[in-house]
C-alpha positions as CSV (number, residue, x, y, z in Angstrom):
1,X,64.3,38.0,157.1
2,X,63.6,34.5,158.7
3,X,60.6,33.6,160.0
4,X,60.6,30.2,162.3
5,X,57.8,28.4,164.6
6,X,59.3,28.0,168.4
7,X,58.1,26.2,171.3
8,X,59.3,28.1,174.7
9,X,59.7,25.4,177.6
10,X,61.5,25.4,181.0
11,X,62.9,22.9,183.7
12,X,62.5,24.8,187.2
13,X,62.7,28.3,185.8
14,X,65.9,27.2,183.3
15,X,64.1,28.0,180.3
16,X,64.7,27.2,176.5
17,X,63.6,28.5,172.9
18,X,63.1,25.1,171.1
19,X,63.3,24.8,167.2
20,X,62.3,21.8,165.0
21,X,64.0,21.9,162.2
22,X,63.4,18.3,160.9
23,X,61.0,19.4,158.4
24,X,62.2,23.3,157.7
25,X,66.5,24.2,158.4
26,X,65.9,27.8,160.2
27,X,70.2,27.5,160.1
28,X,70.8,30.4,162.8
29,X,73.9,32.2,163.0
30,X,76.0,32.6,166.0
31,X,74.8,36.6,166.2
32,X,71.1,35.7,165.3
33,X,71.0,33.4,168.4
34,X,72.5,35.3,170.4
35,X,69.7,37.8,169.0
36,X,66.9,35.3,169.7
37,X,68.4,34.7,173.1
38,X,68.2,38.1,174.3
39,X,65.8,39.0,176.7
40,X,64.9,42.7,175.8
41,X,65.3,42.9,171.9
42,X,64.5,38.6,171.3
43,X,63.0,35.5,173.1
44,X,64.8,35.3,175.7
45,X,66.5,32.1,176.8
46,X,69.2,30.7,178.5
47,X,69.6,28.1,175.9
48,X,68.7,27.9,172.2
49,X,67.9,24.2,171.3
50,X,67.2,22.9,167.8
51,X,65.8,19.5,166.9
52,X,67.6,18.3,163.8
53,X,67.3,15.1,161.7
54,X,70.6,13.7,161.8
55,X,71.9,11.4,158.6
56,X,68.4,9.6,157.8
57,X,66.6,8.6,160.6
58,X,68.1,10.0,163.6
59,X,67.6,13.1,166.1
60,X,70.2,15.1,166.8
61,X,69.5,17.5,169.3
62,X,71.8,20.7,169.9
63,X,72.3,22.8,172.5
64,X,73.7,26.8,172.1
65,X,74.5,29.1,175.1
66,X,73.0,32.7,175.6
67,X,76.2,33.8,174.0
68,X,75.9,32.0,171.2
69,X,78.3,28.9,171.5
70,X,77.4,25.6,170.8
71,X,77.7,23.3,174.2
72,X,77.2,19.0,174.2
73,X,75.0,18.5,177.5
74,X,72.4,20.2,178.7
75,X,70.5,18.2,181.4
76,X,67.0,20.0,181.9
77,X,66.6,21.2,178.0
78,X,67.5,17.4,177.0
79,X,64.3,16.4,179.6
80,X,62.0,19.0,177.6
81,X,63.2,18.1,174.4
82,X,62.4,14.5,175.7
83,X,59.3,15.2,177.1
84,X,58.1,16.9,173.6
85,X,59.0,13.8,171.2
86,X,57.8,11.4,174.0
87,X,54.1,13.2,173.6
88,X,54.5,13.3,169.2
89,X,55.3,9.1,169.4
90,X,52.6,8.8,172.5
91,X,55.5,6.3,174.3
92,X,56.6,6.9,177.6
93,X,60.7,6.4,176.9
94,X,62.7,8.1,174.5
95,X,66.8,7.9,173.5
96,X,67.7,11.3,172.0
97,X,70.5,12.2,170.3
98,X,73.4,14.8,171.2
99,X,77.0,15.2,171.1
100,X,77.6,14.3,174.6
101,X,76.2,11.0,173.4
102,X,72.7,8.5,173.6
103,X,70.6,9.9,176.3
104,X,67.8,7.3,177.5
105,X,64.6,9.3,178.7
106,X,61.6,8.7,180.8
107,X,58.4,9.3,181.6
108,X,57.5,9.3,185.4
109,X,54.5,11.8,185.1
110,X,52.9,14.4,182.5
111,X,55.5,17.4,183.5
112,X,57.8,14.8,185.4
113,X,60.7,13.4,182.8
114,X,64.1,11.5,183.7
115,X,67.4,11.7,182.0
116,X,70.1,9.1,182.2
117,X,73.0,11.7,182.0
118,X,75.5,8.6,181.3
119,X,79.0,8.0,183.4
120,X,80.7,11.6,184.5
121,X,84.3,12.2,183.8
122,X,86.9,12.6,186.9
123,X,90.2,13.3,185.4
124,X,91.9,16.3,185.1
125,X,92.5,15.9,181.6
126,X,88.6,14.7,180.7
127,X,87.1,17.8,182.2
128,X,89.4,19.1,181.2
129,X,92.1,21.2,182.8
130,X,95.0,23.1,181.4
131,X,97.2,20.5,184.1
132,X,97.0,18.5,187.0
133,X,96.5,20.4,190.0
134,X,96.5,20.1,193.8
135,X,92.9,20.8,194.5
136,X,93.8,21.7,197.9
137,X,95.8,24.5,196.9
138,X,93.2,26.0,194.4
139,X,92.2,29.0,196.1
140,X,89.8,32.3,194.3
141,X,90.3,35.6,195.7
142,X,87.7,38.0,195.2
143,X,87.0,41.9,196.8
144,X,87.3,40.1,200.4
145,X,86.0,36.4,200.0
146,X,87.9,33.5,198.8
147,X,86.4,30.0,197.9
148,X,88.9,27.1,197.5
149,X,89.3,23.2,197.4
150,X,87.0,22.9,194.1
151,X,85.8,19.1,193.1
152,X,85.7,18.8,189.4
153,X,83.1,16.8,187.5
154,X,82.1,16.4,183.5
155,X,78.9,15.7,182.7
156,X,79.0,16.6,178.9
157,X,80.0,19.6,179.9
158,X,82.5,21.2,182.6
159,X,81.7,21.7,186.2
160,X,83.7,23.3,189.4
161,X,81.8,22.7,192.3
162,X,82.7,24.4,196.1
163,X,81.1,22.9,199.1
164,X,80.7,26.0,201.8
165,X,78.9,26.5,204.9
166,X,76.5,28.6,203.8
167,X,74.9,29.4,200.6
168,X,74.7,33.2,201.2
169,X,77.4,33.7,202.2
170,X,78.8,33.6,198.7
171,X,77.7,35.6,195.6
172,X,77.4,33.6,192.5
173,X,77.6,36.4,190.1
174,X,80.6,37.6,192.2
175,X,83.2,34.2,192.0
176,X,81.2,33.0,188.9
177,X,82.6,34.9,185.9
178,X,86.1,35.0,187.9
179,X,86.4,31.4,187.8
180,X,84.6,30.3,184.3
181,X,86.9,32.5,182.7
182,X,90.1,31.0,184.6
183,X,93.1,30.2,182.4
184,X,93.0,26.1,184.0
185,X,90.0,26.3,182.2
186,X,90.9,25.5,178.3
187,X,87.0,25.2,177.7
188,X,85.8,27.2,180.2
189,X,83.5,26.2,182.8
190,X,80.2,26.1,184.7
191,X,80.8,27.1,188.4
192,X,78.1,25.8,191.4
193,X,78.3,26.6,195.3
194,X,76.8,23.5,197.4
195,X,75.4,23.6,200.6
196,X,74.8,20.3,202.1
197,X,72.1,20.5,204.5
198,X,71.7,16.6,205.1
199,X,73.2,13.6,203.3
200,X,69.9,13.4,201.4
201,X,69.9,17.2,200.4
202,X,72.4,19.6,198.8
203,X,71.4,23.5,198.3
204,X,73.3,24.9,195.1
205,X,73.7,28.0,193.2
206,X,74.8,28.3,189.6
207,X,77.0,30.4,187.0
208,X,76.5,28.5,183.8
209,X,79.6,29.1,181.3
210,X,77.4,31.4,178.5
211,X,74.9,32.0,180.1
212,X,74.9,33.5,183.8
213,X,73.3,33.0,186.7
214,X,70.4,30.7,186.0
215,X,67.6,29.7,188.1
216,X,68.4,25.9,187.5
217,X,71.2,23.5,185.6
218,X,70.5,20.4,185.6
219,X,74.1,18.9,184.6
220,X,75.4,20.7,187.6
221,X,73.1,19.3,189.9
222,X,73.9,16.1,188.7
223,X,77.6,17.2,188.9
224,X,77.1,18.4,192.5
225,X,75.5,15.1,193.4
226,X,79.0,13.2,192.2
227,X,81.0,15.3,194.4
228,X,79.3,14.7,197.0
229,X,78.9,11.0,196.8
230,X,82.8,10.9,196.1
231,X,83.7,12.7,199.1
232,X,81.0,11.6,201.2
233,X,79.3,14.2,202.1
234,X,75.7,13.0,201.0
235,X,74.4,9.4,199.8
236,X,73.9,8.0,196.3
237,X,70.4,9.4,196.0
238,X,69.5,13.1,197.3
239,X,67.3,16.3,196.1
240,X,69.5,19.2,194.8
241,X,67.6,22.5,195.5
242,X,68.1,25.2,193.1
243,X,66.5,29.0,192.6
244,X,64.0,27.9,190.7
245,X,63.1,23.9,192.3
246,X,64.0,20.4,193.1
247,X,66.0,17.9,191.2
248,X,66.3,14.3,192.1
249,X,69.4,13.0,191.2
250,X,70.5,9.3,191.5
251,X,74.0,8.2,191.1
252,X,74.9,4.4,191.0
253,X,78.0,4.9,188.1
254,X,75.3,6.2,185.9
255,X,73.6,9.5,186.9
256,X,69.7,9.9,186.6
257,X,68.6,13.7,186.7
258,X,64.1,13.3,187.5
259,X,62.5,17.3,187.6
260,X,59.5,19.4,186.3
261,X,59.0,20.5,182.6
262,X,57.0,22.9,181.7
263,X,55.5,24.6,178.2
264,X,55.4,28.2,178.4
265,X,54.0,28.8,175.3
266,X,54.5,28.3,171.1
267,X,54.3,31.4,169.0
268,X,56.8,32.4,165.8
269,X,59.5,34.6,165.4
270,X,61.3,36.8,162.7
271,X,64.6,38.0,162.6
272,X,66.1,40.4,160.5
């Protein structure tokens, strides 16, 4: 049996079961997360995140799917993670650790935390792709939709994002697995539809790779908001809407992802 302490936080509805292991290793396998992630027999989570003490004085933070696999970037669980070390050193800006690289942290608020995601990756071969392809010519058939002409962005993490219309006229859970499961994709990917409704506003749904539909992602948000600046469709500085909130998302090379945190609650957990 193990027995370990938990904190249970979200960022607009994506929500996270949040270890410290700094003091105690809980050293969870893949099938015990995926155990602990589950929302009927476990925690329930879209992400597992664990707070680790990396050579002597570092924090590593990592970041592990629904399913189970370990991911590099995770925008909104990186802001709660923030948000709780910020509150133990009593500072208002934090760098954390993860293996997407040095993320700078801030303050604005109590709830209210910003994350310098870094510089995104554009090429095919960064995000990466099984090739170079003609965007133009990507096109996804499904029952009798198609969505084509995806914009590809890495933020620590792979992201296809289609601009449409209109947002309801697509079903995320429909085109989502289809396309994060597409052989181009050698590490899978997470898969957004955008609306933009003004050049200061973009609508999105998600498909996270791992995880599902989720009610927020903040590194496709932040992905979203490149595409757009790149192709012009909105300006450098816009609020993505999401299921579960608003994300503020400033690009100038760096991208800055500001939203809500919130603490559900802390409790403990065994596993068997």
């Amino acid at each position: 049996m193990k027995k370990f302490d938990f904190i249970k936080m979200h960022g607009l509805g994506n929500d996270f079961v949040i270890i410290d292991e700094r003091n105690t290793k809980v050293s969870l396998s893949h099938a015990e997360i995926v155990s602990v992630a589950n929302r009927h027999t476990g925690i329930g989570c879209d992400q597992l995140i664990t707070i680790n003490k990396d050579n002597i004085s570092d924090i590593l933070i990592r970041f592990f799917n629904s399913n189970g696999e370990e991911i590099s970037a995770c925008g909104n669980g990186s802001r709660c993670v923030a948000r709780l070390l910020m509150e133990e050193d009593k500072t208002s800006a934090i760098s954390i650790k993860t293996h997407a690289g040095l993320l700078d942290c801030k303050k604005i608020s109590k709830n209210i935390i910003s994350v310098n995601l870094g510089t995104p990756k554009l090429s095919w071969n960064e995000i990466p792709l099984d090739k170079e392809y003609d965007t133009n010519s990507i096109i996804f058939n499904i029952n009798n939709f198609s969505i084509s002409n995806p914009k590809f962005v890495n933020v620590g993490n792979p992201h296809a994002i289609f601009f449409v219309d209109n947002l309801d006229n697509f079903d995320i859970e429909d085109f989502g697995p289809l396309i994060e499961n597409d052989k181009m994709f050698p590490e899978k990917c997470n898969v957004t539809i955008a609306q933009v409704i003004s050049l200061t506003h973009i609508k999105i749904n998600v498909w996270e790779r791992g995880a599902g539909k989720t009610l927020a992602c903040g590194t496709a948000a932040c992905a979203t908001a490149v595409a757009a600046y790149i192709n012009k469709l909105s300006s450098n500085k816009i609020v993505v809407s999401l299921p579960g909130g608003n994300l503020d998302i400033e690009y100038n090379s760096n991208i800055i992802m500001s939203g809500a945190t919130e603490i559900s609650f802390k409790s403990s957990f065994e596993i068997s």
